[in-house]
Backbone as XML, in Angstrom:
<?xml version="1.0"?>
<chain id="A" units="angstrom">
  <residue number="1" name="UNK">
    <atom name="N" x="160.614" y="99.364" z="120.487"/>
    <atom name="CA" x="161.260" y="99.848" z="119.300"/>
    <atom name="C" x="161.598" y="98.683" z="118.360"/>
  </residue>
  <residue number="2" name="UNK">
    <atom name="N" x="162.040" y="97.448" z="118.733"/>
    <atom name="CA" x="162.412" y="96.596" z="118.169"/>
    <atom name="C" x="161.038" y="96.001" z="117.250"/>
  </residue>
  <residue number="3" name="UNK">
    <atom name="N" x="159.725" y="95.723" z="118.237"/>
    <atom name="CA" x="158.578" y="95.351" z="117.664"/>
    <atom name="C" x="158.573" y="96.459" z="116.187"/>
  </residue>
  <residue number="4" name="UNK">
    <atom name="N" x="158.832" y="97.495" z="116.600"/>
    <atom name="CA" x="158.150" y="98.695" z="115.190"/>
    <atom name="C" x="159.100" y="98.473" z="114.475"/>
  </residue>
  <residue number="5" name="UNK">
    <atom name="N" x="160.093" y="98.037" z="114.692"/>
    <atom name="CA" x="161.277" y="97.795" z="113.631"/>
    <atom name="C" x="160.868" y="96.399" z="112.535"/>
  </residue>
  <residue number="6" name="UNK">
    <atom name="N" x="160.412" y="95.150" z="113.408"/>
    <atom name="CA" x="160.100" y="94.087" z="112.581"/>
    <atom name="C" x="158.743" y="94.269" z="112.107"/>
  </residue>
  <residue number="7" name="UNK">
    <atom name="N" x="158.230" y="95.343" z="112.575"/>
    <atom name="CA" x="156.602" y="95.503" z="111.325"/>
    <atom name="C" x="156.933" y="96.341" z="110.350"/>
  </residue>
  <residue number="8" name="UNK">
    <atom name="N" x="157.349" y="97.589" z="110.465"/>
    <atom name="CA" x="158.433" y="98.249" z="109.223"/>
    <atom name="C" x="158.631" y="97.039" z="108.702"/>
  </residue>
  <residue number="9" name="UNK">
    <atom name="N" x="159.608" y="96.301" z="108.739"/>
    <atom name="CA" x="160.568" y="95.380" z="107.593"/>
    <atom name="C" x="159.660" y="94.456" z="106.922"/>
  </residue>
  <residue number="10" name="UNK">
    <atom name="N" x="158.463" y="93.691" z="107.990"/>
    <atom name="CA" x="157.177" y="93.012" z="107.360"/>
    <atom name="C" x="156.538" y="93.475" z="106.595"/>
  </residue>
  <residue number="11" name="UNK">
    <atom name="N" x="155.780" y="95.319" z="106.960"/>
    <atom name="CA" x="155.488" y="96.015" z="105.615"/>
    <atom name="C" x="155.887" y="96.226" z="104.520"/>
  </residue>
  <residue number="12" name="UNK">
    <atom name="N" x="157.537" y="96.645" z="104.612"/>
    <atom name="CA" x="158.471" y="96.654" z="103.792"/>
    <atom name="C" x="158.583" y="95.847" z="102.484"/>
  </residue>
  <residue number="13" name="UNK">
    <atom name="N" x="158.731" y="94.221" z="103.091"/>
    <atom name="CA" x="159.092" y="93.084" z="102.183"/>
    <atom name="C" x="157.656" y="92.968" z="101.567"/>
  </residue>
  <residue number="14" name="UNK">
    <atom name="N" x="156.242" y="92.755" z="102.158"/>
    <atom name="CA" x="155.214" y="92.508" z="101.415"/>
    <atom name="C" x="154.682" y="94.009" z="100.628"/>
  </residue>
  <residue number="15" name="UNK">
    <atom name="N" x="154.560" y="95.373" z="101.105"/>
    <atom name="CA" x="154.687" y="95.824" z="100.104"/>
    <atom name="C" x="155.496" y="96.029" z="98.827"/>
  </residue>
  <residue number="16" name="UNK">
    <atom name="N" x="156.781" y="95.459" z="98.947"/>
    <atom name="CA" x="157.702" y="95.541" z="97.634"/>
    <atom name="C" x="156.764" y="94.402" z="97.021"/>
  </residue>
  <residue number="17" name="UNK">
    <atom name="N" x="156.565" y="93.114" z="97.728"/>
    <atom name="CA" x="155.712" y="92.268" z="96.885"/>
    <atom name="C" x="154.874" y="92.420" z="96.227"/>
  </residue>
  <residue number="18" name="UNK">
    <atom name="N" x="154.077" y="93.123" z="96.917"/>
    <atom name="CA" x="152.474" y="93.476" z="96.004"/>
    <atom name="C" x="152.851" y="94.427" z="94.936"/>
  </residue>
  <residue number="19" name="UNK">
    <atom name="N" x="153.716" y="95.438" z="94.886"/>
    <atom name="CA" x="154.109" y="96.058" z="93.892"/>
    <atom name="C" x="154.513" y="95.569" z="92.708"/>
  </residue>
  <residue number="20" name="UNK">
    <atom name="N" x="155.604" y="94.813" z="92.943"/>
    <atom name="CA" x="156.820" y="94.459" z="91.660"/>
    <atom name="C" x="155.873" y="93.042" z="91.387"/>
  </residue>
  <residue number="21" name="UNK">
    <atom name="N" x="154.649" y="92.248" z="92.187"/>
    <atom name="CA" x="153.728" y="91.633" z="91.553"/>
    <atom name="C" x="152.994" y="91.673" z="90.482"/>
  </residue>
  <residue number="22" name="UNK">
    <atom name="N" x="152.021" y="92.763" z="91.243"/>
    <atom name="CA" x="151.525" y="94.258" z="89.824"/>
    <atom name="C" x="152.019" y="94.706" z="88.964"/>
  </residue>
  <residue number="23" name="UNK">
    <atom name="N" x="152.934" y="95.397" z="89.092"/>
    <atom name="CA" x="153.957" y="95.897" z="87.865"/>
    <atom name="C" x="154.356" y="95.294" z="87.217"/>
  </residue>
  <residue number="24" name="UNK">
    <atom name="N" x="154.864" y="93.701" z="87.394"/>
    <atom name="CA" x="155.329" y="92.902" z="86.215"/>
    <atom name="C" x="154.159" y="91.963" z="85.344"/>
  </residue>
  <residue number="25" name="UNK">
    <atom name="N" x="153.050" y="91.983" z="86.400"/>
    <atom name="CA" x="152.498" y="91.102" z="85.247"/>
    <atom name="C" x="151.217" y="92.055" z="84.527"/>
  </residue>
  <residue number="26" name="UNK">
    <atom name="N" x="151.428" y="93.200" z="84.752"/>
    <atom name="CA" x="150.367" y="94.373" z="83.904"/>
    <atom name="C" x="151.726" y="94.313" z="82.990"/>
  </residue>
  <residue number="27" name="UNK">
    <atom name="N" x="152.980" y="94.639" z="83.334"/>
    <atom name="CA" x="154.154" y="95.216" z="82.114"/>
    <atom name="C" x="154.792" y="94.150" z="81.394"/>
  </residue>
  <residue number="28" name="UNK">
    <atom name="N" x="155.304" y="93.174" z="81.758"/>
    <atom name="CA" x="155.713" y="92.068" z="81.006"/>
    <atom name="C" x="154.899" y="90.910" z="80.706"/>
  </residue>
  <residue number="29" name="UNK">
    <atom name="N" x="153.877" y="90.888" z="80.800"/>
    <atom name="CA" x="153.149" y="89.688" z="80.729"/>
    <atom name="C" x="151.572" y="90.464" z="79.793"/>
  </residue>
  <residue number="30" name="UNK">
    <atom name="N" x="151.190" y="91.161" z="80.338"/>
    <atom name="CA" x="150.410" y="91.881" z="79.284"/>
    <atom name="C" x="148.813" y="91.743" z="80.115"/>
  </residue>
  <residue number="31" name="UNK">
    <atom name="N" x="149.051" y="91.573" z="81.178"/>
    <atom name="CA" x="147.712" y="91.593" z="82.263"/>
    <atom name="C" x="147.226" y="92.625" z="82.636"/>
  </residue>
  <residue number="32" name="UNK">
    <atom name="N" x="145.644" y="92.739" z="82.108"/>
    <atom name="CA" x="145.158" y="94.353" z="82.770"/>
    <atom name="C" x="145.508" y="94.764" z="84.190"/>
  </residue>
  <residue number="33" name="UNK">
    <atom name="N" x="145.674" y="95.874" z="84.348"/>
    <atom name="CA" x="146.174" y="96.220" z="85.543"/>
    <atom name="C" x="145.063" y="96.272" z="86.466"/>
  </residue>
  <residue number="34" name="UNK">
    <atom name="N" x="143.623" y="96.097" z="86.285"/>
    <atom name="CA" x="142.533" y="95.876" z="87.277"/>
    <atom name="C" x="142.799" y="94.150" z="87.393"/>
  </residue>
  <residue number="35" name="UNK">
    <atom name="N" x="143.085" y="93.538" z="86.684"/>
    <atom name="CA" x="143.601" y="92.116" z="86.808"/>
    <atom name="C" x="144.255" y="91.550" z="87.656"/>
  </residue>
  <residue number="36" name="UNK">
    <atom name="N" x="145.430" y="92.082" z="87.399"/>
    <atom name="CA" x="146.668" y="92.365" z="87.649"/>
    <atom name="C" x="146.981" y="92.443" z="89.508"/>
  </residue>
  <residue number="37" name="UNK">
    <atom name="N" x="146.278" y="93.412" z="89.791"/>
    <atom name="CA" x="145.836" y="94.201" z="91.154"/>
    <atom name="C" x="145.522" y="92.951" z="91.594"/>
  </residue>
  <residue number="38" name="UNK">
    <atom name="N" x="144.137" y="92.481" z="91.140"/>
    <atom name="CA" x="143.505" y="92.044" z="92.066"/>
    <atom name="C" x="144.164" y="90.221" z="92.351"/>
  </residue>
  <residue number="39" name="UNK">
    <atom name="N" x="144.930" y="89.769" z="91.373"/>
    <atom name="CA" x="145.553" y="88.337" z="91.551"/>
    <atom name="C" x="146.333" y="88.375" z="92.401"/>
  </residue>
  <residue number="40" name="UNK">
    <atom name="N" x="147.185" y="89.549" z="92.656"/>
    <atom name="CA" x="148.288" y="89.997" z="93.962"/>
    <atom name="C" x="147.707" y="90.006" z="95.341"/>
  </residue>
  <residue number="41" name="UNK">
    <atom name="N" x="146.294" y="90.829" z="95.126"/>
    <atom name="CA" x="145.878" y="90.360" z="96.467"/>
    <atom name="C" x="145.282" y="89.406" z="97.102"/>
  </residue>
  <residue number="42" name="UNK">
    <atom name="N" x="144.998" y="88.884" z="96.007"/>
    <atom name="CA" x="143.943" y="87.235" z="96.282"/>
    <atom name="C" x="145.611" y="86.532" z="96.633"/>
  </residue>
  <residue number="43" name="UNK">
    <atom name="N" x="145.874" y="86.572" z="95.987"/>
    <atom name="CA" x="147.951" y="85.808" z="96.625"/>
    <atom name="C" x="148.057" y="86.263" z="97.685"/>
  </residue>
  <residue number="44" name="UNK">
    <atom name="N" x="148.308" y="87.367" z="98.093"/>
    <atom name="CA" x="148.359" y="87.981" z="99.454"/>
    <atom name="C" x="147.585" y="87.727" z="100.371"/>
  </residue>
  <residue number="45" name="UNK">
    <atom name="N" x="146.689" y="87.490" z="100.482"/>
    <atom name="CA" x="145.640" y="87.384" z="101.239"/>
    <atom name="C" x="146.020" y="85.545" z="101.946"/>
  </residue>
  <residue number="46" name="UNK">
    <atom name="N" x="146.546" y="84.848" z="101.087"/>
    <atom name="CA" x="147.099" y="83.849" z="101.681"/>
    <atom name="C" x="148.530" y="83.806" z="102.515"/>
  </residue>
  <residue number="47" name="UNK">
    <atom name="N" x="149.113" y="84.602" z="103.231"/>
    <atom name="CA" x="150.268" y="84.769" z="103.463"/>
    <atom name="C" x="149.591" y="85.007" z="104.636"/>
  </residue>
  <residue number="48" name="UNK">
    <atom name="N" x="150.243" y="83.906" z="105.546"/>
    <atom name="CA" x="149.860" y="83.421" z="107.223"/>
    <atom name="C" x="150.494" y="84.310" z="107.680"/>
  </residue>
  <residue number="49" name="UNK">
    <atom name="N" x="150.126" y="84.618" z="109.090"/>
    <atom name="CA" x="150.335" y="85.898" z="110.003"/>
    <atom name="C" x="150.378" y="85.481" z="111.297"/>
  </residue>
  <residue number="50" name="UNK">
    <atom name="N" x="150.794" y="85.929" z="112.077"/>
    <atom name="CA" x="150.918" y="85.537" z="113.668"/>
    <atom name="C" x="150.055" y="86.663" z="114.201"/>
  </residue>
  <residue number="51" name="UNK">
    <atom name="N" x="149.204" y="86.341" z="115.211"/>
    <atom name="CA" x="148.645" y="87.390" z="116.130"/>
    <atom name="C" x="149.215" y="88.820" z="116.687"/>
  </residue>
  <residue number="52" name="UNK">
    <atom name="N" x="150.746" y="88.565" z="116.485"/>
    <atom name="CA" x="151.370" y="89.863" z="116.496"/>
    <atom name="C" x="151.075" y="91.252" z="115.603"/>
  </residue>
  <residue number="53" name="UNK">
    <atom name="N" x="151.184" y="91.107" z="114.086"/>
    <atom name="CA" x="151.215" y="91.789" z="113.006"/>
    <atom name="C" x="149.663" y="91.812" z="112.296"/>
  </residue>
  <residue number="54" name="UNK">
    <atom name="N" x="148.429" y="90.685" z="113.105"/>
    <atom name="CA" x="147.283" y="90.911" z="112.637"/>
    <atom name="C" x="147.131" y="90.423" z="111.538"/>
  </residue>
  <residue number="55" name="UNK">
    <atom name="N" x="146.392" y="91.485" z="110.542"/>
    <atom name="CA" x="146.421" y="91.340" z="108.873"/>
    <atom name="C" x="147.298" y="92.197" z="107.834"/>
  </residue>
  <residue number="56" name="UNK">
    <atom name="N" x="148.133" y="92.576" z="109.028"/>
    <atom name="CA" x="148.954" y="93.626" z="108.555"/>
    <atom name="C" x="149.681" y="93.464" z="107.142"/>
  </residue>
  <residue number="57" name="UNK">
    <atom name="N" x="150.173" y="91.977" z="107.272"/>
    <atom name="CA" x="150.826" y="91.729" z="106.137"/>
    <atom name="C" x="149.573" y="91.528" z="104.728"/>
  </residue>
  <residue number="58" name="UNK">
    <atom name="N" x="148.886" y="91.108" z="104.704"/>
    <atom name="CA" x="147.962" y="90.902" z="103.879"/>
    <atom name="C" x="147.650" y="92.312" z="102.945"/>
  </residue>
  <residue number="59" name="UNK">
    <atom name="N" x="147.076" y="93.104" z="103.938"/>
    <atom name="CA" x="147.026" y="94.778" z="103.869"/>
    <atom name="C" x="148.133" y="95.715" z="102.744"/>
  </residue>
  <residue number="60" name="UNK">
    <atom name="N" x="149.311" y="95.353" z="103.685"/>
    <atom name="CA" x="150.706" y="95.635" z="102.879"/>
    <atom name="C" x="150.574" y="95.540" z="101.375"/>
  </residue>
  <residue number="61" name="UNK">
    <atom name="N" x="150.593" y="93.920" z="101.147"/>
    <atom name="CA" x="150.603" y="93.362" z="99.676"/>
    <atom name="C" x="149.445" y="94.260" z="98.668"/>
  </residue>
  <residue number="62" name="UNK">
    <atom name="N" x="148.482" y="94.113" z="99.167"/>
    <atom name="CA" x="147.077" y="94.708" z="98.918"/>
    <atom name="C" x="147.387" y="96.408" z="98.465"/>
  </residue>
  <residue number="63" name="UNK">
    <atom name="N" x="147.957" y="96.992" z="99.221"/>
    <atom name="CA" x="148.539" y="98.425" z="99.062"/>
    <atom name="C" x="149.875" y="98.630" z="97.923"/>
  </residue>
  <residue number="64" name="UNK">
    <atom name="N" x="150.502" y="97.705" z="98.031"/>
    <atom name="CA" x="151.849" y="97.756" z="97.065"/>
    <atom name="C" x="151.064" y="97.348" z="95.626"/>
  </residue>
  <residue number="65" name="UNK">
    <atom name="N" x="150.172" y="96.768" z="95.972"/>
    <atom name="CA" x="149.782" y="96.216" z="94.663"/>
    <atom name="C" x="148.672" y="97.297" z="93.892"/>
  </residue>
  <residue number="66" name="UNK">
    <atom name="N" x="148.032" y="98.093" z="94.832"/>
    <atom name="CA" x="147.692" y="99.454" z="94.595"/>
    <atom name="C" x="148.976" y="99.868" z="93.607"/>
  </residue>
  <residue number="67" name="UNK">
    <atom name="N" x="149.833" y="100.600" z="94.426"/>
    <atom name="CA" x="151.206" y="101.321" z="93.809"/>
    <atom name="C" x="151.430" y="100.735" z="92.463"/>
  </residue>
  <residue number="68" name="UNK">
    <atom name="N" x="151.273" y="99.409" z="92.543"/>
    <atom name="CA" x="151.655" y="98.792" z="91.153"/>
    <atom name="C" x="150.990" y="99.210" z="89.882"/>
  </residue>
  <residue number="69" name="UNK">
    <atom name="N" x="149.706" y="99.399" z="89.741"/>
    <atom name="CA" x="149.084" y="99.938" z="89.047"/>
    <atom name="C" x="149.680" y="101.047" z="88.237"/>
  </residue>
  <residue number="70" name="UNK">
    <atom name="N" x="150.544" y="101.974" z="88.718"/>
    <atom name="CA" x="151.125" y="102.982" z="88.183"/>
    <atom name="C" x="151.453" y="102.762" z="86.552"/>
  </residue>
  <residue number="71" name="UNK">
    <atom name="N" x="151.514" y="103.355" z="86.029"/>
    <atom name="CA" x="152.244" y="103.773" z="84.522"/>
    <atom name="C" x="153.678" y="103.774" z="84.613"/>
  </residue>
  <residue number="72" name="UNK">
    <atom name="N" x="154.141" y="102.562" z="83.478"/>
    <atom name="CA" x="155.554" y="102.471" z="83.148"/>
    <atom name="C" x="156.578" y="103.585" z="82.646"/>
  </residue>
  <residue number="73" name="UNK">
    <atom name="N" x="155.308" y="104.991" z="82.672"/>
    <atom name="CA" x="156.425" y="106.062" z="82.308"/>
    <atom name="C" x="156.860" y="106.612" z="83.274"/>
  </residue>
  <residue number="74" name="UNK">
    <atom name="N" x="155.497" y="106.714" z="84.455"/>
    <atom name="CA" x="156.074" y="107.245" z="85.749"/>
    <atom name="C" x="156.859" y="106.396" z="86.615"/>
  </residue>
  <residue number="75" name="UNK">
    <atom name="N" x="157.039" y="105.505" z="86.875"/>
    <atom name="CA" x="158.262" y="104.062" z="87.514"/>
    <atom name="C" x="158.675" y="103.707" z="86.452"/>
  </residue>
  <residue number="76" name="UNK">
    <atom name="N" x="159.896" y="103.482" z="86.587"/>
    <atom name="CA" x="160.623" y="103.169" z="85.695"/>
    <atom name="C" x="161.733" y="102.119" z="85.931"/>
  </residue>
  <residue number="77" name="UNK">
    <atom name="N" x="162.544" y="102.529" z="87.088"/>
    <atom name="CA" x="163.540" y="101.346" z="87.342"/>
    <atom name="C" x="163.258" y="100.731" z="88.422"/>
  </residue>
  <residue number="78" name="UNK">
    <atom name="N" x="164.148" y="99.971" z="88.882"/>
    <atom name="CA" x="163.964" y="98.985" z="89.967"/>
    <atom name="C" x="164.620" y="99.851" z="91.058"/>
  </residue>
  <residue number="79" name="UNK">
    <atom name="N" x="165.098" y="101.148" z="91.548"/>
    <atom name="CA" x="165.702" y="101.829" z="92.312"/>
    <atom name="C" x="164.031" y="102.249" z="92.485"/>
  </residue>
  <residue number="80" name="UNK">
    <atom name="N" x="163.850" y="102.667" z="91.955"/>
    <atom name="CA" x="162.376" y="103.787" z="92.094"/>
    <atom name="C" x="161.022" y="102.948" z="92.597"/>
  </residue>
  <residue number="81" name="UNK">
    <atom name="N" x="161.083" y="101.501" z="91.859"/>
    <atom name="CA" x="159.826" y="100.741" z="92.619"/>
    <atom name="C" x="160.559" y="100.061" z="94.621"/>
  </residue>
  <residue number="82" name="UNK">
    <atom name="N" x="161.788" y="100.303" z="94.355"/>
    <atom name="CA" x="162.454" y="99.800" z="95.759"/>
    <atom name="C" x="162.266" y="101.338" z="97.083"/>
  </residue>
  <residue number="83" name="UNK">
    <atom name="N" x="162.495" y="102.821" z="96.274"/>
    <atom name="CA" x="162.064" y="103.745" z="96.629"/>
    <atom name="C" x="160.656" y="103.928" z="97.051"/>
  </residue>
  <residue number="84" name="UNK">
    <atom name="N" x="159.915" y="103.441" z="96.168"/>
    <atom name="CA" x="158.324" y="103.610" z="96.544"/>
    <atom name="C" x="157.811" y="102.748" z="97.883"/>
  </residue>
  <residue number="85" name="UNK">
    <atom name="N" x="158.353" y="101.318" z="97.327"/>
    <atom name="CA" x="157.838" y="100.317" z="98.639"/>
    <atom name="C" x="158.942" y="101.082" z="99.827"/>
  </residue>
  <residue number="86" name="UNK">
    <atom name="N" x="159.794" y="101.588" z="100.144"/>
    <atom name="CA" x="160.420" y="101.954" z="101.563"/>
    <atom name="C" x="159.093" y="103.205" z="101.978"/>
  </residue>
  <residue number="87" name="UNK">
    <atom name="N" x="158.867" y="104.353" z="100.921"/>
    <atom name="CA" x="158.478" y="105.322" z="101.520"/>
    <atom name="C" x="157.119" y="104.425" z="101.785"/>
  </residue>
  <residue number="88" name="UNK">
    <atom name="N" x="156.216" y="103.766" z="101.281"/>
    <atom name="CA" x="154.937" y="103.123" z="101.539"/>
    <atom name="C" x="154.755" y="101.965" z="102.715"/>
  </residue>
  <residue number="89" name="UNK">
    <atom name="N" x="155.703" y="101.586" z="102.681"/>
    <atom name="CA" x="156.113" y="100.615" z="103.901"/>
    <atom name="C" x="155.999" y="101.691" z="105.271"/>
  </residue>
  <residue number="90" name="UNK">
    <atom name="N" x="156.924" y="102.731" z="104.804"/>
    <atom name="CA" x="157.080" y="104.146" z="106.205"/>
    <atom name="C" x="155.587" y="104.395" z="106.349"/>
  </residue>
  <residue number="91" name="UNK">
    <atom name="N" x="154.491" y="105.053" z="105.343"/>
    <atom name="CA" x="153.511" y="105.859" z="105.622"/>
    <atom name="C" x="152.806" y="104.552" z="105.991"/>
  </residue>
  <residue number="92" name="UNK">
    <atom name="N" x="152.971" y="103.485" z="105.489"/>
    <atom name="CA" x="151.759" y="102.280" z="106.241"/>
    <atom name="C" x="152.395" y="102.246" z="108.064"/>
  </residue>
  <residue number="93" name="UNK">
    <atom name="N" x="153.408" y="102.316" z="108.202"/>
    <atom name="CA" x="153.757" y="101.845" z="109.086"/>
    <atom name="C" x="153.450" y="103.099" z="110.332"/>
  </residue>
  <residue number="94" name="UNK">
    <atom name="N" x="153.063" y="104.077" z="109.791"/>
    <atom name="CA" x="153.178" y="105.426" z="110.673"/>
    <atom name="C" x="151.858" y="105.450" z="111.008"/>
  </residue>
  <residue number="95" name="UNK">
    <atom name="N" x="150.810" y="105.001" z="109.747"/>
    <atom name="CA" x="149.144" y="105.248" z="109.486"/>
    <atom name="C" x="148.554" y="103.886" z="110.202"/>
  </residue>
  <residue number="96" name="UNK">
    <atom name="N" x="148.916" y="102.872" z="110.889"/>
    <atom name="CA" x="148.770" y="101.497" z="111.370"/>
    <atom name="C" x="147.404" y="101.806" z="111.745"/>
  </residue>
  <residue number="97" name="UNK">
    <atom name="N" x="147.413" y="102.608" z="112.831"/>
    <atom name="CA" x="146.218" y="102.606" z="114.004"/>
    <atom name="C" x="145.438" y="104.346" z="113.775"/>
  </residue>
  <residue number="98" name="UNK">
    <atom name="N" x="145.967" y="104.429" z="112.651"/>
    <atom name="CA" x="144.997" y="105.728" z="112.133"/>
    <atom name="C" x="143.733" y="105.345" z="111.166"/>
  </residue>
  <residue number="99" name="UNK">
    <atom name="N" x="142.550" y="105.814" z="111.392"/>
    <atom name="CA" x="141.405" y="105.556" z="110.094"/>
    <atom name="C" x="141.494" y="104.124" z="110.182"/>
  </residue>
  <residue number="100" name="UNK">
    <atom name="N" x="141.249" y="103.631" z="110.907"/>
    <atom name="CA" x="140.443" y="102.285" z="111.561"/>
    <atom name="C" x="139.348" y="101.703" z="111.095"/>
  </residue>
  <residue number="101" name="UNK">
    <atom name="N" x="139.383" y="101.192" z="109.916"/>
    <atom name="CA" x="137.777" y="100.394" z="109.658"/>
    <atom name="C" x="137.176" y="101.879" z="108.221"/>
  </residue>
  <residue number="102" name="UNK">
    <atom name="N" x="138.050" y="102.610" z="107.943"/>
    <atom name="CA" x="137.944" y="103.896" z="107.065"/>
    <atom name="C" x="138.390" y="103.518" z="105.374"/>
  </residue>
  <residue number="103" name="UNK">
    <atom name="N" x="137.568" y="103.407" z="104.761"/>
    <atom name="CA" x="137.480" y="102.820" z="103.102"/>
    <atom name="C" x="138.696" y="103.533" z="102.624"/>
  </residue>
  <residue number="104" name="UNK">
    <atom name="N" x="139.558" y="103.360" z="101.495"/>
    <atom name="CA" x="140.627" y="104.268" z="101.097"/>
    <atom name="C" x="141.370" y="104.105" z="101.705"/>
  </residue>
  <residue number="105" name="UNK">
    <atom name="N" x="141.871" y="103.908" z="102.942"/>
    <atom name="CA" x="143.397" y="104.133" z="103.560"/>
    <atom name="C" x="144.553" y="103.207" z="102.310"/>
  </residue>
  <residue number="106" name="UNK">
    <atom name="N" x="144.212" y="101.873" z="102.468"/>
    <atom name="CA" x="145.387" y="101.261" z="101.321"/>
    <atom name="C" x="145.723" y="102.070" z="100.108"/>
  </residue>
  <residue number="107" name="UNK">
    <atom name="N" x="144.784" y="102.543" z="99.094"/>
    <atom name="CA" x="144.954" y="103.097" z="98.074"/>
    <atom name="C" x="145.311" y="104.714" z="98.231"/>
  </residue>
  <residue number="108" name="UNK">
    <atom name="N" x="145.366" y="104.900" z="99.312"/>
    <atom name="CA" x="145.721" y="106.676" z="99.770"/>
    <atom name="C" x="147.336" y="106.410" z="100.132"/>
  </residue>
  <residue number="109" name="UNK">
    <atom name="N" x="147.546" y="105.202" z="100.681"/>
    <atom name="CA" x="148.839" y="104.795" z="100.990"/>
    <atom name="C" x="149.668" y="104.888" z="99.976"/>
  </residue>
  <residue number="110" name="UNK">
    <atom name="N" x="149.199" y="104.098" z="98.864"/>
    <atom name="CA" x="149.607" y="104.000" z="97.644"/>
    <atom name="C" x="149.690" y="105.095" z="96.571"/>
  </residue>
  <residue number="111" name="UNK">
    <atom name="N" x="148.743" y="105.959" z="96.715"/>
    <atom name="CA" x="149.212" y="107.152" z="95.761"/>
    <atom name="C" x="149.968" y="107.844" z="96.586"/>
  </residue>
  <residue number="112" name="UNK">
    <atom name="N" x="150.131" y="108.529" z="97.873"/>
    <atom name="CA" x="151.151" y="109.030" z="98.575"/>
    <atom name="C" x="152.140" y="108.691" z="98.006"/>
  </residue>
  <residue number="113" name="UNK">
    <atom name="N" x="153.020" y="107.510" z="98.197"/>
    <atom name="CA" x="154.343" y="106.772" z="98.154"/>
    <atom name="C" x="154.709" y="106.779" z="96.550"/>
  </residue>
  <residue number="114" name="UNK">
    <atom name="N" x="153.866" y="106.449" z="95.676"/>
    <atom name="CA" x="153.994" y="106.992" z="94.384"/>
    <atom name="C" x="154.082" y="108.862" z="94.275"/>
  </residue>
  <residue number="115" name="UNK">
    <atom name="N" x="153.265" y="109.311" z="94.339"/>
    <atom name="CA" x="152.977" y="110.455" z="94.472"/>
    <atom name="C" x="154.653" y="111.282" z="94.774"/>
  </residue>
  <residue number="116" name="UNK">
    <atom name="N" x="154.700" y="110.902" z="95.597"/>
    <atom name="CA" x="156.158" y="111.849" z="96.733"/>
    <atom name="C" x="157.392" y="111.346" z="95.918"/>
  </residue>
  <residue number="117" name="UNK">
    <atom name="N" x="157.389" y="109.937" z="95.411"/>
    <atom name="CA" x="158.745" y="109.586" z="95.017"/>
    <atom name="C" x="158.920" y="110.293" z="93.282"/>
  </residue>
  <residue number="118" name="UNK">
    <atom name="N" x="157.723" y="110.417" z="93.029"/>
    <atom name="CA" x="157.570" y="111.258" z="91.571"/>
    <atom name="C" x="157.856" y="112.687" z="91.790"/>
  </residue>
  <residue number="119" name="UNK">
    <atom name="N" x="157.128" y="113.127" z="92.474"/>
    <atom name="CA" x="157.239" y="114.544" z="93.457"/>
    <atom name="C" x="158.909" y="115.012" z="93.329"/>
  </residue>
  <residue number="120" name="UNK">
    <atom name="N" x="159.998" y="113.708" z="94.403"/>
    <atom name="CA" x="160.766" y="114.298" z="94.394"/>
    <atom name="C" x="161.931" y="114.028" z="92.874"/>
  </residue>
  <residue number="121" name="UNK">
    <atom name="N" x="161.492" y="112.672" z="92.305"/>
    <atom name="CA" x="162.497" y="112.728" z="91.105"/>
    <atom name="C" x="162.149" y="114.171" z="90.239"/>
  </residue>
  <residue number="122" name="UNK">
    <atom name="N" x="160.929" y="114.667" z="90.097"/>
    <atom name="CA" x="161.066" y="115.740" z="89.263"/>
    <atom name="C" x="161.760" y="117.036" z="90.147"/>
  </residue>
  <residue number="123" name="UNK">
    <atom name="N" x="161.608" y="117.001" z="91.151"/>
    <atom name="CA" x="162.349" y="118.276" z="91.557"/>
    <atom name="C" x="163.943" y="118.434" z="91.417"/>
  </residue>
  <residue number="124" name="UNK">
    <atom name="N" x="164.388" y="117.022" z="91.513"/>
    <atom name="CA" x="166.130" y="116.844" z="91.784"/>
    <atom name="C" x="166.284" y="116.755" z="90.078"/>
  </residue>
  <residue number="125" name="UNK">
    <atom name="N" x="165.801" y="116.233" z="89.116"/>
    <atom name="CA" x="165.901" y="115.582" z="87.736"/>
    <atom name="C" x="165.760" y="117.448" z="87.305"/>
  </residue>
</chain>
């Protein structure tokens, strides 16, 4: 339990990364968001790993930075991109050893966790 606890929190922290990576330099900086994407993961992709967690962390960044892509009308605050990376951190962390070597899983990760947190602000809003 403890192991699934520190890969949660590893997913956690590098998907918030790859996100609020993406998102700020497509939104404040003025970088295409196919740009944008892909400088987060070439960054990511350098972030050393122990044999424990694999490429897990790499993956993460790579997926948040998916999410990032989103439209500044649909994310909006920093509660909601902190909302997205928990629920995306959860579905990466649940989907680990599902669709194995299967094209799409990161970016399915990523519209999910967007997807659901939009999902539920319009239902409660």
């Amino acid at each position: 339990m403890k192991t699934l606890g520190l890969f949660y929190i590893s997913k956690l922290i590098t998907f918030y990364a790859g996100f609020y990576g993406c998102f700020i330099l497509h939104h404040a900086f003025a970088v295409p968001v196919v740009v944008s994407a892909a400088t987060v993961g070439l960054l990511g992709s350098f972030i050393p790993y122990t044999s424990r967690f694999k490429r897990h962390p790499q993956a993460a960044v790579y997926a948040g930075a998916f999410a990032g892509m989103c439209s500044q009308d649909i994310i909006q605050t920093q509660s909601e991109i902190i909302t997205v990376s928990l629920v995306g951190a959860l579905i990466y962390t649940l989907l680990r050893n599902v669709f194995v070597g299967i094209g799409g899983k990161l970016g399915a990760i990523a519209f999910t966790a967007v997807a659901s947190v939009v999902l539920v602000k319009g239902l409660i809003l």
